[in-house]
Every structure is written in C-alpha cells, then in structure tokens.
N, C-alpha and C positions, 0 to 999 in steps of 0.2 A: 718293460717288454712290449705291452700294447702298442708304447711311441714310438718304440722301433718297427715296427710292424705297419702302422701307419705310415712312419717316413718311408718304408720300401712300398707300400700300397701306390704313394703319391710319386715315387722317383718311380715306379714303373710306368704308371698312366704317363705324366710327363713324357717317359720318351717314347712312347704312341705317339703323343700328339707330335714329337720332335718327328718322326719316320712317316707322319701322316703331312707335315707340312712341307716335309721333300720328298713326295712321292716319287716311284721310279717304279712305273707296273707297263702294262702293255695291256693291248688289245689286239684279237682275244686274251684273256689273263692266262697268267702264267708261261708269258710266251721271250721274257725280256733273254737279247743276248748278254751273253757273260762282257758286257764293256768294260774297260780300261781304267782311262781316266775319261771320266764324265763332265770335267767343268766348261767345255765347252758349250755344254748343253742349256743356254738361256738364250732368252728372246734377247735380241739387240733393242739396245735402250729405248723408251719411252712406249714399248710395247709389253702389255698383259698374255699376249699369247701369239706364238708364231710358230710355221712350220720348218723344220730345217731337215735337209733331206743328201745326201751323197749318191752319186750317178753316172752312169757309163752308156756313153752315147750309140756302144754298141750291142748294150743289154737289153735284151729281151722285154723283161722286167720293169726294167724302168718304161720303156715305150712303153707298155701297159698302164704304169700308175701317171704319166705323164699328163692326160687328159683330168684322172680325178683330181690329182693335187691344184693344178691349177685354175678347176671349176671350184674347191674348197677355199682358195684365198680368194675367189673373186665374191665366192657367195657370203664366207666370215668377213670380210676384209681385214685379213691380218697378212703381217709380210711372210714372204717365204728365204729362208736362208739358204742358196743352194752351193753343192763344194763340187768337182768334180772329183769323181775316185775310178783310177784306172787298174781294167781287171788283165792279168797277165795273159796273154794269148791274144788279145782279141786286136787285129790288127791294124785296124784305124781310128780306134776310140782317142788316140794322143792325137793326131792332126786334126780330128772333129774338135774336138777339145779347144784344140788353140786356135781353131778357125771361130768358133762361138767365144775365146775370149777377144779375138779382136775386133769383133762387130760388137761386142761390151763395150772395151774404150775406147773405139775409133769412132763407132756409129752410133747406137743406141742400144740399149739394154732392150728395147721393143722389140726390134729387127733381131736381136742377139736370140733371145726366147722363140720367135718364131724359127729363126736357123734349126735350133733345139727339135721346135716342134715337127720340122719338116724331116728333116735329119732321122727321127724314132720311127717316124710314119712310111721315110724310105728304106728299112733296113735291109728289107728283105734282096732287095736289087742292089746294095754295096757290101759287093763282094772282096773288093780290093782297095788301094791306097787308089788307083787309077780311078775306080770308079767314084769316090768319094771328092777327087779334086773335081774331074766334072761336073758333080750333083753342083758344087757348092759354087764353082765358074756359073751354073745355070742362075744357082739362087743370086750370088751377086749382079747376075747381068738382069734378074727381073725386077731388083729392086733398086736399078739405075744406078747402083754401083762398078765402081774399078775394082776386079781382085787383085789383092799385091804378089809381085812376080814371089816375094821374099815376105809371110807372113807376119816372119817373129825374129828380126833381125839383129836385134841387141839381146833375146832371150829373156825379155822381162815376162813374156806369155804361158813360155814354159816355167817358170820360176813362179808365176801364180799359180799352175796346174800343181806342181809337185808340194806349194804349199798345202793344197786342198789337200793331196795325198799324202804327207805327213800329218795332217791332222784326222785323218781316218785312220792312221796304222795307229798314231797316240789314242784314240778311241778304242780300237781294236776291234775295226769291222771285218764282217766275213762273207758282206753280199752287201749285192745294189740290184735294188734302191735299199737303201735304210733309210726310214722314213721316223721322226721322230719330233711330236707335238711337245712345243716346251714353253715353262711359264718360269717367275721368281720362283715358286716354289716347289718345283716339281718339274720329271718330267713323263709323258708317252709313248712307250715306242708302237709303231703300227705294224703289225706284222700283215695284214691281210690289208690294202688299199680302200674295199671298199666298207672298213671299218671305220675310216678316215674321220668322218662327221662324227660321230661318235666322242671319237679322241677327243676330239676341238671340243663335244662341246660339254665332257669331263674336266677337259684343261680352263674352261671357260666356268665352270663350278667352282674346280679349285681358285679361284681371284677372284671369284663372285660378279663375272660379267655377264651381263645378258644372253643367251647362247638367241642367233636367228631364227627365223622359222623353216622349218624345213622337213625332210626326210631323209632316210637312211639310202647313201649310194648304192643303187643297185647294181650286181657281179655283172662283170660282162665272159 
C-alpha cells in the first residue's frame, strides 16, 4: 500500500514538471485566452525565444503596441513572427495588408516594417480606401519607388494574407494585437503591452538564457 502511494506521490510530481515545462500562462497571470490549437505557438528554428504577434493595420491597438514590440526585439534580439489578421468591419486593413506584403517581397522587409509603422502612426487621417491608396502613393514616391498600377495581380498577396487569417481562426483569436512570447517549451501570452519585458524575460528563464539589462516598459 505505501508503494502505491509512492508511485502516485511520484506520477503526480512528474506531471508538475510535465505542465511546468510547457508552460502556457500570461501576463498579468491568470489572463490566457481560451485558444484553440496552440501548436503553432514555437519560435522558428534555431531560436530559444521569439515574439509572435497577429495584427490589423487598422487597429487601434496594435498602433499602440507597435512601438513596444519592436523596441523589445531590438533590445532582446530575438525575432519577431508577425501574421496579419483582418478584423471584420474595418475598411482598409486588407489593401494595407497587401500593400505591406508587397514591399515584403518586392522590396524589403525594412521598407515593408516602416510602411507598417507609418501606416499605425497615420490612422487617424484614413478614413477611406481613397485616402489610404494616397498615403501609401506618398510613401512609395518618398522612398523612390513605382506604386504598381495592379498591386496583387496573380493573388499570391492575398493568398498569404488569408493564410495568416486562417491561422488565427485555427488558434482561435478574438482581438489584435495578440501578442504572445514563445520558446521550446512553453508559451506567454501578453495581454497588457507594457508587460512585454517581463514575458521575454520569464520565457528567457524558462531556456535558461541570459535575460538583458534593462527596465520595465513604461504605460504610455
């Protein structure tokens, strides 16, 4: 009777450590959404920790966490996974969309992220489809580029958009940004941005890497 007792003492700790070495909590705790399937949720290869994030270029939201997340990979140096996920209503987030995927593969992924960033910074003044092909006619024409008459002409653009978007419904998101810190063996979700640092350098515990020096992102 003892030995049975034992062996359930030992099979329970066991799977402690099993639920402690795939972590899945948030910050602040107690905050994770009810997701789906989760297996998307790892760093791409050859990295111990990286941010992956889903986003809608007409969200509020996101403009806001736009600035932290990408002072957070520049200060950790870890990559960031980003998907876009488009929110129903909002009326130019698909052609921003496809305008920032093809300065990805036509131009640079530099230029591609600054579109992004210029794009969340301008929200407030695109108000319509109109006003958004202008913005972005300005932005190709300051960074000495040709805007294409026809952006997405075989629909491979949209076809990456709607992949991001089917892998957010398979998750089973319910807001952008979702932001979420992930390693091998666990993962973060962020629900408050300027917890961000935090996450990282929790996820940076779990793998046992050195977390930066630093402070805690202050609220804006």
């Amino acid at each position: 009777m003892a030995r049975n007792v034992v062996t359930a003492s030992l099979s329970l700790l066991l799977s402690v450590v099993v639920v402690s070495a795939t972590a899945q909590v948030s910050v602040p705790p107690n905050q994770v959404d009810h997701f789906k399937d989760t297996s998307m949720l790892v760093p791409p290869p050859g990295a111990k920790v990286a941010i992956i994030e889903w986003e809608d270029l007409e969200c509020p939201a996101c403009a806001h966490a736009f600035p932290f997340v990408h002072m957070a990979i520049d200060h950790y140096h870890i990559p960031l996974v980003r998907y876009d996920f488009l929110i129903p209503g909002h009326m130019w987030s698909r052609e921003a969309a496809l305008y920032a995927r093809y300065l990805q593969d036509k131009v640079s992924p530099e230029i591609a992220t600054d579109y992004r960033r210029q794009v969340f910074a301008s929200q407030f003044k695109l108000a319509s489809k109109d006003d958004l092909n202008r913005f972005t006619q300005e932005f190709f024409t300051k960074h000495g580029k040709q805007m294409p008459f026809v952006v997405d002409p075989s629909g491979q653009l949209q076809r990456e958009v709607n992949a991001d978007v089917a892998l957010g419904d398979k998750l089973g998101l319910s807001q952008t940004p979702t932001l979420v810190v992930v390693t091998p063996k666990g993962w973060i979700q962020v629900k408050d941005v300027s917890d961000l640092y935090q996450a990282i350098d929790e996820a940076e515990a779990m793998v046992g890497s050195a977390p930066a020096e630093h402070g805690k992102v202050a609220k804006k």
